[in-house]
Each structure stands twice: as C-alpha cells, then as structure tokens.
N, C-alpha and C positions, 0 to 999 in steps of 0.2 A: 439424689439418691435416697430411697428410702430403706431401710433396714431393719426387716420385724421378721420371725419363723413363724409367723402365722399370715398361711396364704390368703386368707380370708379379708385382713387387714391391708397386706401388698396390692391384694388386686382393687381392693374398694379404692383404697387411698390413692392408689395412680390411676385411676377410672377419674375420680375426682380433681385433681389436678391437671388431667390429659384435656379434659371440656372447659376450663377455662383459659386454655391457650396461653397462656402467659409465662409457663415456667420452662420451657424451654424442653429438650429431650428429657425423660424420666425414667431413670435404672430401677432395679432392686435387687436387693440379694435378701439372703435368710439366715446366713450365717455371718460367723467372724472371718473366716480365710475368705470367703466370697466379698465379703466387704473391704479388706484391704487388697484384693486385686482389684478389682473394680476402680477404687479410688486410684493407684498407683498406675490404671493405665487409662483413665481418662481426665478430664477438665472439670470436677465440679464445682459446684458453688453450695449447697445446700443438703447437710444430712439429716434426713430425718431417722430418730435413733431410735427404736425399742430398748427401754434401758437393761430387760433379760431376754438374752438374743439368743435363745437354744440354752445350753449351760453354762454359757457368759455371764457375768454381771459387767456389764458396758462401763462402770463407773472405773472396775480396772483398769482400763484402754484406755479411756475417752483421755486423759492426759499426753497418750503418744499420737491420738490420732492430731491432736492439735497441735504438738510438736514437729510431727512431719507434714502436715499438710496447715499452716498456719493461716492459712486466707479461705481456709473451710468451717461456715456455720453451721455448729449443731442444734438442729432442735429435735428433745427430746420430747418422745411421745409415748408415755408408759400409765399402766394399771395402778401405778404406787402412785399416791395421794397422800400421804402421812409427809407431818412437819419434819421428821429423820430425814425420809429420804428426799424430800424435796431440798433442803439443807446440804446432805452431803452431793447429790446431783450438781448444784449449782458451784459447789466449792472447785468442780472439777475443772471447772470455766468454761461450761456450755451456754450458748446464746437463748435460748429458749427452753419453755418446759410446758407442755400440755397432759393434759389426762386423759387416758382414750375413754372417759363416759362424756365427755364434752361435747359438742358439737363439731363436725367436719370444717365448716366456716373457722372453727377456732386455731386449725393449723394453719388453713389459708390466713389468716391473720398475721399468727407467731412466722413465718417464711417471708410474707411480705415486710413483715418489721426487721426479717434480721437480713434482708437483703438490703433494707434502708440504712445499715449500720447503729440499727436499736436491737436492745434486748428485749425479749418478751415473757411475762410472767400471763399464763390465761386468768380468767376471773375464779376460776375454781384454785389454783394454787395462789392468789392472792387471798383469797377469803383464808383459806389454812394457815395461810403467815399471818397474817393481822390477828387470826384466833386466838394465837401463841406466840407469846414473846418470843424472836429471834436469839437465839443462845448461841454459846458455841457448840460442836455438837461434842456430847459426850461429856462437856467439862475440864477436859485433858489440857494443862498445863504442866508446861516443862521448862527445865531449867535449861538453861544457856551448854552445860555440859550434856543433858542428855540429849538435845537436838543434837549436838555434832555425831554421837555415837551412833542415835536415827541417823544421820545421814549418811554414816559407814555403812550400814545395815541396809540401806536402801541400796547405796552401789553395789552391792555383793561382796564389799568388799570380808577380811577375814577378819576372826577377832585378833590375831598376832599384828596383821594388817592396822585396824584401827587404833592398838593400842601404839603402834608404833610410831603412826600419824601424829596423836596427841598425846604424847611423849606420857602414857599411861602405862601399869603392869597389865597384863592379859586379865589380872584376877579382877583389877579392876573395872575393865572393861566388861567382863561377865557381871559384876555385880549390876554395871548401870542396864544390862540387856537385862537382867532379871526384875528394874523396876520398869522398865519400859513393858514388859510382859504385864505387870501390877495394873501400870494406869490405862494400857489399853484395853485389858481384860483379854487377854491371848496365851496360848501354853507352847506354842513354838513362834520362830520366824516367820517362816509361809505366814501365818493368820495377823503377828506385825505389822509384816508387809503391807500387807491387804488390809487392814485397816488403816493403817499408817497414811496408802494412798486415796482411800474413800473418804479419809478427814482433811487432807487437802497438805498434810504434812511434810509432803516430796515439794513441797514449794520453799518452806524455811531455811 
C-alpha cells in the first residue's frame, strides 16, 4: 500500500514497483479514511507512508495503525529530513524511513529489508543521525507522578476521574496538568496530546 496526496508520487512510485515484479498487487490511497479502509479490507504486508498525508500528520496514527494491524510494516517516505523529525518518526515504531529527494532504488531497498524482518534507516537519514548526537527529543523528563496523570490525560479520562484513580484532590490533579503544559510547551490538552503521542509518551 502506498499512501501520499500527491498523485504525482502515487503514480511514479507504483510505476516503479509494478516493473520489478516482486512486490505483489500495489494499492494506493491519498488520504487517511482511504487508507484505513483499504487496509481493514484487504491483506497487506507493507505501507509505504507519506508522513503529511493531506492535513494529517501521520506521526498521530501511525501508533493505532500498528495497534490494529500488528504484522504491518511501515516505511515512511517524507520531505522531512531534520534530526526532530526523524527522531520523533521513529519513536512511533515505524520499520523504515526514507526521504523523497533520495533515489527510488532507496525505497526498493527500505521494503526489501523490512519484508526480511530488518529495519531500514537510508544513507541520507543516517548521515543526519551521526551529524547530531541522538537526544531525547525535546529533553522532557518526568516524574513517576506526572507520567501517571499523562496517562489519565491520554485515555480521556477526567480530572475528577484521575484524581480519584490516584487517590489525589482534583486541585491537585490540575496542578500536575498545568506542569505537564510547562514541559511540553502546550496551552491546552489537544496540543498535550499531540505532542505527548509524537514523543512516544503513550508507551510509558
């Protein structure tokens, strides 16, 4: 399956895997609802992912896509190049990651390795990591109490909810929500959220 809103990428890219014969039938969609019916009514084995798919940021998803379909490799295939997002991309537990100024051979590459049960970094986003010490992204360190309340905040649950979980006052509860705003750098929940799951924090 491949998945980019740019036709121009769709058609090239399954032109090029079609004449090599090897990868078997090749879908596409364009969006996000085209992309989760596609997957949910057919077999596949390999997505190749635009990581801004229309006004997606794929890095939201990609954790349910690999929740609900667990034996599906991703390799992503995006214009971002920088040591951020190649960082939080990988955090998400995608099997590959290429750049589309790369060479076509370089996806054929990343598909063949994650169809061998390897992951794939191309030579363009290993020269970026080795440039720049691996960090963690952002710095965000938390304590043992505000992971738990991130993990209220992630299920939806409520603050009367959380605090009642972790036998807290509500007041208290709002206080840790207002340092988790601090170190994420966010002024509501939505943006939390969403950053919360782009740093790979729904796994803690």
């Amino acid at each position: 399956m491949i998945a980019d809103d740019h036709s121009l990428i769709l058609e090239g890219l399954r032109s090029l895997l079609i004449d090599l014969d090897e990868f078997g039938w090749i879908d596409t969609v364009a969006d996000k609802n085209a992309l989760w019916l596609k997957l949910r009514s057919g077999d596949y084995h390999v997505l190749v992912l635009d990581l801004l798919l229309g006004k997606e940021d794929a890095r939201t998803f990609i954790p349910e896509l690999l929740k609900e379909f667990s034996d599906l490799k991703i390799v992503v295939l995006t214009s971002l190049g920088d040591v951020v997002s190649i960082q939080s991309v990988m955090q998400t537990g995608v099997h590959a990651y290429v750049v589309k100024s790369e060479s076509g051979n370089e996806i054929v590459k990343a598909i063949q390795s994650v169809l061998e049960g390897n992951n794939y970094l191309s030579p363009q986003v290993q020269s970026v990591l080795l440039s720049k010490p691996v960090e963690s992204i952002g710095h965000i360190v938390l304590s043992p109490r505000e992971k738990e309340v991130l993990k209220g905040i992630l299920s939806e649950a409520s603050t009367r909810q959380i605090a009642s979980e972790l036998f807290l006052s509500e007041k208290t509860v709002e206080h840790y929500r207002s340092v988790l705003f601090t170190k994420f750098d966010v002024r509501n929940v939505t943006g939390l959220v969403k950053k919360a799951i782009l740093f790979g924090f729904w796994e803690d």
